[in-house]
HTML snippet that shows the backbone in 3Dmol.js (N, CA, C, O; Angstrom):
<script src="https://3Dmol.org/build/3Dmol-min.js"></script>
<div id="view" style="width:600px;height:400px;position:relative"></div>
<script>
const pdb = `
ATOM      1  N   UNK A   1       0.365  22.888   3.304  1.00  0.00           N
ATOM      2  CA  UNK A   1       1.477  22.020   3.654  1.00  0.00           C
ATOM      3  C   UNK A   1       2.122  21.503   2.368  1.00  0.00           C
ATOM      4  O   UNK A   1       1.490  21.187   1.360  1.00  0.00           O
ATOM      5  N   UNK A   2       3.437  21.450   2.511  1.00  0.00           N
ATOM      6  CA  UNK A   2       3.990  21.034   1.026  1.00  0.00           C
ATOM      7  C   UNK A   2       4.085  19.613   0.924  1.00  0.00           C
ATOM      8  O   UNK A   2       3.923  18.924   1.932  1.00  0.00           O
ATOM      9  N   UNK A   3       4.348  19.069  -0.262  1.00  0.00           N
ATOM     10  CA  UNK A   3       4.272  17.524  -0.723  1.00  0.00           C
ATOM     11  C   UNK A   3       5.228  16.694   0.423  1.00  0.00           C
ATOM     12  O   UNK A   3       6.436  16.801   0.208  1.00  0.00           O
ATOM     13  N   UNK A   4       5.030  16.277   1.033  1.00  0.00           N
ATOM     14  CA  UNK A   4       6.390  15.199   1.221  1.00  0.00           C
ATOM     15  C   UNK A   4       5.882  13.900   1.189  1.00  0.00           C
ATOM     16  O   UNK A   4       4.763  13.388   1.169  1.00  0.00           O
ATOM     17  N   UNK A   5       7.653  13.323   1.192  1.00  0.00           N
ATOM     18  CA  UNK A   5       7.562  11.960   0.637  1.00  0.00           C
ATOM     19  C   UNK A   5       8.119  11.056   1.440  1.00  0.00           C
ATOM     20  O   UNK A   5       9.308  11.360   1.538  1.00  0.00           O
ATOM     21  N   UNK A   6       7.896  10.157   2.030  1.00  0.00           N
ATOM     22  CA  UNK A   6       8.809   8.939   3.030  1.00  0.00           C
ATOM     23  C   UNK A   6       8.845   7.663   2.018  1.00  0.00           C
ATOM     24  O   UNK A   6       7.940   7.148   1.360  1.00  0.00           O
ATOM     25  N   UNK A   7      10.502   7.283   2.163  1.00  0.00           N
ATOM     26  CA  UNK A   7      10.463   5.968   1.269  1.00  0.00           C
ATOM     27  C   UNK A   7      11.229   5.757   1.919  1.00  0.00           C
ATOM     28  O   UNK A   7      12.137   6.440   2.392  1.00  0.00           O
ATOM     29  N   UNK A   8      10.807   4.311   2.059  1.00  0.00           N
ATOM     30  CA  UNK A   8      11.105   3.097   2.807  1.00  0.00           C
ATOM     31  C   UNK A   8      11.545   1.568   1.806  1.00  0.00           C
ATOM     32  O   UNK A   8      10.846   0.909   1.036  1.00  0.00           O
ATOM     33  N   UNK A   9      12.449   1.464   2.071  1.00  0.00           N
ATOM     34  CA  UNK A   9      12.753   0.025   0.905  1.00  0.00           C
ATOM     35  C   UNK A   9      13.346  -0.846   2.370  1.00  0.00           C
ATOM     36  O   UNK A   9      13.747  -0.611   3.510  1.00  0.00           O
ATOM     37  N   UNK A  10      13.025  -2.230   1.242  1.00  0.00           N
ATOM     38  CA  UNK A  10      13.187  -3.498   2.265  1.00  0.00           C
ATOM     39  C   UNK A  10      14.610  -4.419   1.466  1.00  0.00           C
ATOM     40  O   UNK A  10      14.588  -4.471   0.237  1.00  0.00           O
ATOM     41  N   UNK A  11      15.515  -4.947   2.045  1.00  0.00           N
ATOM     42  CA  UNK A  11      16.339  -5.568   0.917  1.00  0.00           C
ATOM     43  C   UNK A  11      16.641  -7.079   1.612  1.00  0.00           C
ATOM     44  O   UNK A  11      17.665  -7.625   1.202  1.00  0.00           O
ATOM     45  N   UNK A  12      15.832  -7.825   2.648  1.00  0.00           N
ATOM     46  CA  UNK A  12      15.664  -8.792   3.007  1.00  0.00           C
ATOM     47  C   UNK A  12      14.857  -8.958   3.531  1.00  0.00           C
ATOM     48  O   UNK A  12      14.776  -8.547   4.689  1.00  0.00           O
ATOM     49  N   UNK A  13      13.514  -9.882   2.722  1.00  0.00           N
ATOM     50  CA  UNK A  13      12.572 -10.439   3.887  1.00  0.00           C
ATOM     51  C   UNK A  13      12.018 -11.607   3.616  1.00  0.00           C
ATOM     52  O   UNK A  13      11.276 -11.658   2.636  1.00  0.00           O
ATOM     53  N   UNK A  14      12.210 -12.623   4.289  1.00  0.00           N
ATOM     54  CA  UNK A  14      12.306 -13.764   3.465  1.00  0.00           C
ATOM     55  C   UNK A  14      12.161 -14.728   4.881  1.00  0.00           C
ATOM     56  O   UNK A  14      12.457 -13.946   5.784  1.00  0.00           O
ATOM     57  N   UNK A  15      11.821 -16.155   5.540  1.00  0.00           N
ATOM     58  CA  UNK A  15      11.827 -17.028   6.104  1.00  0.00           C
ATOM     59  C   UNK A  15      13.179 -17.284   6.888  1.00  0.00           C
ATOM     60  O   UNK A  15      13.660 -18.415   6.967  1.00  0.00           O
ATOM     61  N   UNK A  16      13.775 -16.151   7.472  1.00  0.00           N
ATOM     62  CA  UNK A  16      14.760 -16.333   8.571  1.00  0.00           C
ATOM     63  C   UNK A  16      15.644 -17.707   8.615  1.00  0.00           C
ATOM     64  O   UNK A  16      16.644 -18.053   7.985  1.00  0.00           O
ATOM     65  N   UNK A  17      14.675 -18.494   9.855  1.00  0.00           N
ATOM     66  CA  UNK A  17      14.401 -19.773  10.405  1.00  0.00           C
ATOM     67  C   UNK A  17      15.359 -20.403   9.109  1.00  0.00           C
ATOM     68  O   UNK A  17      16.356 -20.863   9.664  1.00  0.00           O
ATOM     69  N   UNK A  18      15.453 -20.572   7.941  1.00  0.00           N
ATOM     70  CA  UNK A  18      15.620 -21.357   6.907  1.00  0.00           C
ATOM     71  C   UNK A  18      16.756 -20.865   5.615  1.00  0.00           C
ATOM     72  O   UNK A  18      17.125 -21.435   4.588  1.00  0.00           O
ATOM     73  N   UNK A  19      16.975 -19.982   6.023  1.00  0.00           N
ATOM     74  CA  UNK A  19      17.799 -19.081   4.900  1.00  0.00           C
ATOM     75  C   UNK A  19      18.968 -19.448   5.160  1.00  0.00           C
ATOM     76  O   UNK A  19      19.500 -19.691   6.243  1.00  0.00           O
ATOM     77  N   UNK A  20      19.338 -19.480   4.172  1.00  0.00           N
ATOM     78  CA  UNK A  20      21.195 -19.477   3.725  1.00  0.00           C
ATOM     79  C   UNK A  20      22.050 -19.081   4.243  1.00  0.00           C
ATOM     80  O   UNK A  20      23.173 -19.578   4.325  1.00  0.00           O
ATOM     81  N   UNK A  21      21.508 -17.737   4.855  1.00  0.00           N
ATOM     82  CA  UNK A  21      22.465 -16.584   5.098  1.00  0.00           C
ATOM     83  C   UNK A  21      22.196 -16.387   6.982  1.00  0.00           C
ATOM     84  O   UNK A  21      21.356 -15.629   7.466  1.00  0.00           O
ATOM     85  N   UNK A  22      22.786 -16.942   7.479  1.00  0.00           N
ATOM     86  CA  UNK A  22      21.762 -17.148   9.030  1.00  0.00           C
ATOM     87  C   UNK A  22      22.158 -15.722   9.957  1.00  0.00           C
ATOM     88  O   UNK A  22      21.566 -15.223  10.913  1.00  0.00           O
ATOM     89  N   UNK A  23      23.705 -15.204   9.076  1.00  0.00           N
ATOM     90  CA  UNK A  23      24.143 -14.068   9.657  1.00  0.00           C
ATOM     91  C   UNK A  23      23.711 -12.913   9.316  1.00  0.00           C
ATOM     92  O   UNK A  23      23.994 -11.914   9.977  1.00  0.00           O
ATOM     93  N   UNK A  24      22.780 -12.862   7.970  1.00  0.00           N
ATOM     94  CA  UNK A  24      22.622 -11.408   7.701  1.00  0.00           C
ATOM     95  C   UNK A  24      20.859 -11.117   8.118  1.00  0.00           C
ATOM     96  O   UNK A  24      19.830 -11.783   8.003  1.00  0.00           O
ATOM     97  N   UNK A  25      21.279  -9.448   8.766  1.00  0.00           N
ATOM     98  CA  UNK A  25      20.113  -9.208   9.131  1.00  0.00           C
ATOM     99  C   UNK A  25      18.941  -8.811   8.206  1.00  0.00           C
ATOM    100  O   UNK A  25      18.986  -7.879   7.402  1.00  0.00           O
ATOM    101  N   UNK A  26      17.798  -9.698   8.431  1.00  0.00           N
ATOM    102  CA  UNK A  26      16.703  -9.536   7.475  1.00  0.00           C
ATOM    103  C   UNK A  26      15.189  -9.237   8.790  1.00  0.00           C
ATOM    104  O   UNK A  26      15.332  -9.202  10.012  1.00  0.00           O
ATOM    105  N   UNK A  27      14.040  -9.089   8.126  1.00  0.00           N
ATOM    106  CA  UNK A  27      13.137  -9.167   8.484  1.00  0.00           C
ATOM    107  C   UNK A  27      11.774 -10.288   8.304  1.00  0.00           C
ATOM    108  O   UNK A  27      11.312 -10.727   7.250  1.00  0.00           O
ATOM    109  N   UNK A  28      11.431 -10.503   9.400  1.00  0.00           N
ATOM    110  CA  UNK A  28      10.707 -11.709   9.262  1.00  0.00           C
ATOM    111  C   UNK A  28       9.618 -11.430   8.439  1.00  0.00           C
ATOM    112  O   UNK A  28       9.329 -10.234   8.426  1.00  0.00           O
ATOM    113  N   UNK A  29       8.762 -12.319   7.589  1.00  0.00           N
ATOM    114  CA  UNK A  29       7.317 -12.142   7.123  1.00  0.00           C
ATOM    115  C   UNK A  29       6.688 -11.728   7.932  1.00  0.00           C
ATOM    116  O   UNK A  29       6.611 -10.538   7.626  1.00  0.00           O
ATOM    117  N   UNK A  30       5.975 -11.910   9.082  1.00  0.00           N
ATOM    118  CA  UNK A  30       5.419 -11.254   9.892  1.00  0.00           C
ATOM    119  C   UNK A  30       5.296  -9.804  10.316  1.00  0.00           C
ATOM    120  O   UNK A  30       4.276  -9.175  10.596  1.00  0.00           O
ATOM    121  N   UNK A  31       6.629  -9.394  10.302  1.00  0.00           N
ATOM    122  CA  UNK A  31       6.990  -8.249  10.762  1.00  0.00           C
ATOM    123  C   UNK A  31       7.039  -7.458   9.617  1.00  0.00           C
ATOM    124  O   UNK A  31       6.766  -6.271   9.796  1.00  0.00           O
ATOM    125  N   UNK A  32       7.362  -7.869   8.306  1.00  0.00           N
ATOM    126  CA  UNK A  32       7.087  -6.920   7.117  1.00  0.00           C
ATOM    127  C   UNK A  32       5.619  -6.829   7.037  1.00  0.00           C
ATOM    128  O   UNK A  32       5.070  -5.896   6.450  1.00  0.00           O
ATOM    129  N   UNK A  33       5.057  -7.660   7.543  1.00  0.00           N
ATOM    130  CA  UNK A  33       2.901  -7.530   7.068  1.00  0.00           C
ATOM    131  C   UNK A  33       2.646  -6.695   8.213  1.00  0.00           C
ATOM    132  O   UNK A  33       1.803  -5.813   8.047  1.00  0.00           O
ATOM    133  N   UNK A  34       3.329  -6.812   9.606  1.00  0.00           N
ATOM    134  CA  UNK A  34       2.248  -5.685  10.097  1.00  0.00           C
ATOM    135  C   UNK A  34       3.126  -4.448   9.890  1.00  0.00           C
ATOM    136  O   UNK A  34       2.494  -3.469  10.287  1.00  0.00           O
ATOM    137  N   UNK A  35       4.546  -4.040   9.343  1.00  0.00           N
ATOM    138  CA  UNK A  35       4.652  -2.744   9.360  1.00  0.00           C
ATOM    139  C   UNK A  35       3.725  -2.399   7.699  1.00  0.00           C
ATOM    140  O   UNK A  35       3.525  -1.184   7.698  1.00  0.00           O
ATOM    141  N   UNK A  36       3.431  -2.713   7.042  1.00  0.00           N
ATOM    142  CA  UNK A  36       2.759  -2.790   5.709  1.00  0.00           C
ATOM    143  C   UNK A  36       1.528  -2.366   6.134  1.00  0.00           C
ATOM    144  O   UNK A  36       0.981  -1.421   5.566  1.00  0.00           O
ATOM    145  N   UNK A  37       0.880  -3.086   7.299  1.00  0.00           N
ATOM    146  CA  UNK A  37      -0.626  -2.486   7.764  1.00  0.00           C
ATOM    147  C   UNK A  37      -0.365  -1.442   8.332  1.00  0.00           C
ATOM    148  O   UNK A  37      -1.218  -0.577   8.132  1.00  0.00           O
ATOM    149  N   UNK A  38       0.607  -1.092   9.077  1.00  0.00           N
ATOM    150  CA  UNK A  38       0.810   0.129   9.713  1.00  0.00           C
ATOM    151  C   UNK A  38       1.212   1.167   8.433  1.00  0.00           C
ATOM    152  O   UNK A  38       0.427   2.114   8.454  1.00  0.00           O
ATOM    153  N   UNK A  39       1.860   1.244   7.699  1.00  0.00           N
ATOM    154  CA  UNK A  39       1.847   2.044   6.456  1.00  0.00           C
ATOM    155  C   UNK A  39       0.748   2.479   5.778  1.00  0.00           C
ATOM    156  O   UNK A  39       0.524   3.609   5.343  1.00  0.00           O
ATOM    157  N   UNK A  40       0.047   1.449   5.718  1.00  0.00           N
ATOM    158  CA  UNK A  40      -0.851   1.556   4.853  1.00  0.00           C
ATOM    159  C   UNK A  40      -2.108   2.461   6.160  1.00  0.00           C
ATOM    160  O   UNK A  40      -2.548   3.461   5.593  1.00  0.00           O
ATOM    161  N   UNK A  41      -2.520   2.371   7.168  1.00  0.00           N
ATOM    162  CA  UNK A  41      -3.284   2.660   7.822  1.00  0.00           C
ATOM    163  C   UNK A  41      -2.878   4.617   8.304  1.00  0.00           C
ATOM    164  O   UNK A  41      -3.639   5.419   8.845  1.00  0.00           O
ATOM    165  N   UNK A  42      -1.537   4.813   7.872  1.00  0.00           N
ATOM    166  CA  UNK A  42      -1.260   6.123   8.302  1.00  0.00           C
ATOM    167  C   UNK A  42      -0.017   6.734   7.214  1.00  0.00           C
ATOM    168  O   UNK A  42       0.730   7.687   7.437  1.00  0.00           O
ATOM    169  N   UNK A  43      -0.052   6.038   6.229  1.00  0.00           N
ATOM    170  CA  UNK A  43       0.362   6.955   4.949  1.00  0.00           C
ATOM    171  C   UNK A  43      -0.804   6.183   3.675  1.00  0.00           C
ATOM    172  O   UNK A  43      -1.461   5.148   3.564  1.00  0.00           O
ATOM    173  N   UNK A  44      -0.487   7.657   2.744  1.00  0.00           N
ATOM    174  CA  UNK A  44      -0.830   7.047   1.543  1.00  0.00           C
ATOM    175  C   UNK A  44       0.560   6.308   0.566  1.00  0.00           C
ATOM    176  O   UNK A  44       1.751   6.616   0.599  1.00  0.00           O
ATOM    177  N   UNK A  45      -0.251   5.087  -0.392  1.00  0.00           N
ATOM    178  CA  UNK A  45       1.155   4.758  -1.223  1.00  0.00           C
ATOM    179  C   UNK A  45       0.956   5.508  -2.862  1.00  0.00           C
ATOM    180  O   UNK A  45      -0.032   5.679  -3.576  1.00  0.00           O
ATOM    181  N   UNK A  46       1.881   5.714  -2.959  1.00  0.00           N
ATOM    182  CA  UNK A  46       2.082   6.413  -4.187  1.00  0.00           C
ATOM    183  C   UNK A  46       3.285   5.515  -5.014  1.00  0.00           C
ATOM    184  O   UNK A  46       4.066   4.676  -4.566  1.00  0.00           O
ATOM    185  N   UNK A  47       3.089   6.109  -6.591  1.00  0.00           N
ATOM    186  CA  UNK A  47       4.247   5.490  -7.397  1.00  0.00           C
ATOM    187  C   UNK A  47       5.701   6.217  -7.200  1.00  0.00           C
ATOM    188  O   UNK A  47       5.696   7.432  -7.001  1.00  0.00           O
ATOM    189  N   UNK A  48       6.826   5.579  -7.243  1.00  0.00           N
ATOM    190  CA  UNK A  48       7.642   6.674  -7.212  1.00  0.00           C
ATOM    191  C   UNK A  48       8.333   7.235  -8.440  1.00  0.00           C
ATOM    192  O   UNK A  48       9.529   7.503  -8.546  1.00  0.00           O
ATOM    193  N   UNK A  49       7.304   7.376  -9.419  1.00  0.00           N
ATOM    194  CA  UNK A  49       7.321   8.212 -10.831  1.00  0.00           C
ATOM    195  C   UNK A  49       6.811   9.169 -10.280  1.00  0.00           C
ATOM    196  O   UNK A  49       7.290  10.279 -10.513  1.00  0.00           O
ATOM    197  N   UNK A  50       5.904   9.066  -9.556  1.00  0.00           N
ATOM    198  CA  UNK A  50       5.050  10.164  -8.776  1.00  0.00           C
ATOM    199  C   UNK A  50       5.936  11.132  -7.884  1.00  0.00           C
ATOM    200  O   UNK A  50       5.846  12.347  -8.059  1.00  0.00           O
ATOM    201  N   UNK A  51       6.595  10.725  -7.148  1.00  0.00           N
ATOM    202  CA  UNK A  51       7.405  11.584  -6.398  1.00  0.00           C
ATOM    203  C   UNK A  51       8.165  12.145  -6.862  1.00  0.00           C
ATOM    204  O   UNK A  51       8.260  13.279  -6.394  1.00  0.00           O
ATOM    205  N   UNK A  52       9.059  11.838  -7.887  1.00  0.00           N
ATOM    206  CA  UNK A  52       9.733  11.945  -8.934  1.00  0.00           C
ATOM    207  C   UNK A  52       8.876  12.882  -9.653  1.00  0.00           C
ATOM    208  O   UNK A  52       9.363  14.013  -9.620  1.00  0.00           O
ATOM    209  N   UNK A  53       7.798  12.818 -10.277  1.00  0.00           N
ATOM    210  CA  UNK A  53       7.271  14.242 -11.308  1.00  0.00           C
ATOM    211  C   UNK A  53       6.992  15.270  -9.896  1.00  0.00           C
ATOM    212  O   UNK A  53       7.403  16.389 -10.205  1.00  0.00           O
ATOM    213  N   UNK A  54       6.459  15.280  -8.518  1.00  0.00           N
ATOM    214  CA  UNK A  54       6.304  16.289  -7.780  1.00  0.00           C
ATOM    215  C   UNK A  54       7.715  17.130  -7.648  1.00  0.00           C
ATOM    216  O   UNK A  54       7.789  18.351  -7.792  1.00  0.00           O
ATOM    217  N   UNK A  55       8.977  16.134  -7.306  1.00  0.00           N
ATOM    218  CA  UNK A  55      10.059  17.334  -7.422  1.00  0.00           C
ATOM    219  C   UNK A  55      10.607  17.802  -8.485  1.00  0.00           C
ATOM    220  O   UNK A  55      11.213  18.870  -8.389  1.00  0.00           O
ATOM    221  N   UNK A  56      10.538  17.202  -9.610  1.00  0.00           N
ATOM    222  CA  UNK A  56      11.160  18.152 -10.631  1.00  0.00           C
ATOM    223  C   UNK A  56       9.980  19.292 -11.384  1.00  0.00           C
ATOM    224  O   UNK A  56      10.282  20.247 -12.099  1.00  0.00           O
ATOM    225  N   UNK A  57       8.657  18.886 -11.004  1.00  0.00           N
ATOM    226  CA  UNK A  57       7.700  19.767 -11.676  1.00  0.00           C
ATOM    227  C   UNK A  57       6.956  20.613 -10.848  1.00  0.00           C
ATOM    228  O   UNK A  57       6.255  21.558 -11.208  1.00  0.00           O
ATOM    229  N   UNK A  58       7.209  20.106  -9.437  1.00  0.00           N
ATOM    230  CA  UNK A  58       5.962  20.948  -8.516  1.00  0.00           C
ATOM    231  C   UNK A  58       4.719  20.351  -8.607  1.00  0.00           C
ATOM    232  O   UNK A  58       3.734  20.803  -8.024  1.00  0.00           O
ATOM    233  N   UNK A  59       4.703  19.354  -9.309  1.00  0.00           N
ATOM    234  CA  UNK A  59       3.307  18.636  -9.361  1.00  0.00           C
ATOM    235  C   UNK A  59       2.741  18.269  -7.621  1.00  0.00           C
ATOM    236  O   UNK A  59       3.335  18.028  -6.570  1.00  0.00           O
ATOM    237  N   UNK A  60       1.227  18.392  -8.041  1.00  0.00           N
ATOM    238  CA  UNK A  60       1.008  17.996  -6.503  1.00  0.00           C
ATOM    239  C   UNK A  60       1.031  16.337  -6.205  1.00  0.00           C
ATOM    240  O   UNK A  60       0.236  15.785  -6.966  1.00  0.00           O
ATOM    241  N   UNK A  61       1.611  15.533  -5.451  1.00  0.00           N
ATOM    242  CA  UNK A  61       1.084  14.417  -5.009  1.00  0.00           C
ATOM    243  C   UNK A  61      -0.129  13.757  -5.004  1.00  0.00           C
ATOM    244  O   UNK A  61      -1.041  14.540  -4.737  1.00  0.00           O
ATOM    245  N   UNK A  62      -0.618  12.251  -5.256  1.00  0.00           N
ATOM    246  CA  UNK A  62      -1.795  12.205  -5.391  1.00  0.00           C
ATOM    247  C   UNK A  62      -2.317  12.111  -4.139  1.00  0.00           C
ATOM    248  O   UNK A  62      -1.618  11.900  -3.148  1.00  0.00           O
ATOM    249  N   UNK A  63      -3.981  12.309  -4.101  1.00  0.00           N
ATOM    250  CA  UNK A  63      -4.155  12.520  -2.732  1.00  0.00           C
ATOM    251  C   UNK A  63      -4.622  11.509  -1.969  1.00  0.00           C
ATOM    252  O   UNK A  63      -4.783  11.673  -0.759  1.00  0.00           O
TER     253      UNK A  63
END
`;
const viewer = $3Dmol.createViewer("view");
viewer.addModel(pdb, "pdb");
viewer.setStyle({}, {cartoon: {color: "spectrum"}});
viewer.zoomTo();
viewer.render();
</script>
């Protein structure tokens, strides 16, 4: 099976309830910790220097 890679970035997650910004959509603390356990329980995390040397070199992923 060949390397692949899923990346996932977060660009708000912060105390809802209390924020500045009441209109923009973010994610609660809560909900970033259990998708984090769920990540973590059914991927591995890697650096993304790492993913980065697998496609330009063919390097394998760590395992």
């Amino acid at each position: 099976m060949p390397n692949q890679c899923t990346i996932v970035t977060y660009h708000y997650v912060r105390n809802l309830q209390h924020s500045r910004y009441p209109n923009i959509k973010g994610l609660f603390l809560s909900q970033f910790i259990k998708q984090l356990k769920y990540f973590e329980k059914h991927y591995q995390f890697v650096k993304i220097e790492d993913c980065i040397d697998s496609i330009y070199s063919g390097a394998d992923l760590p395992p």
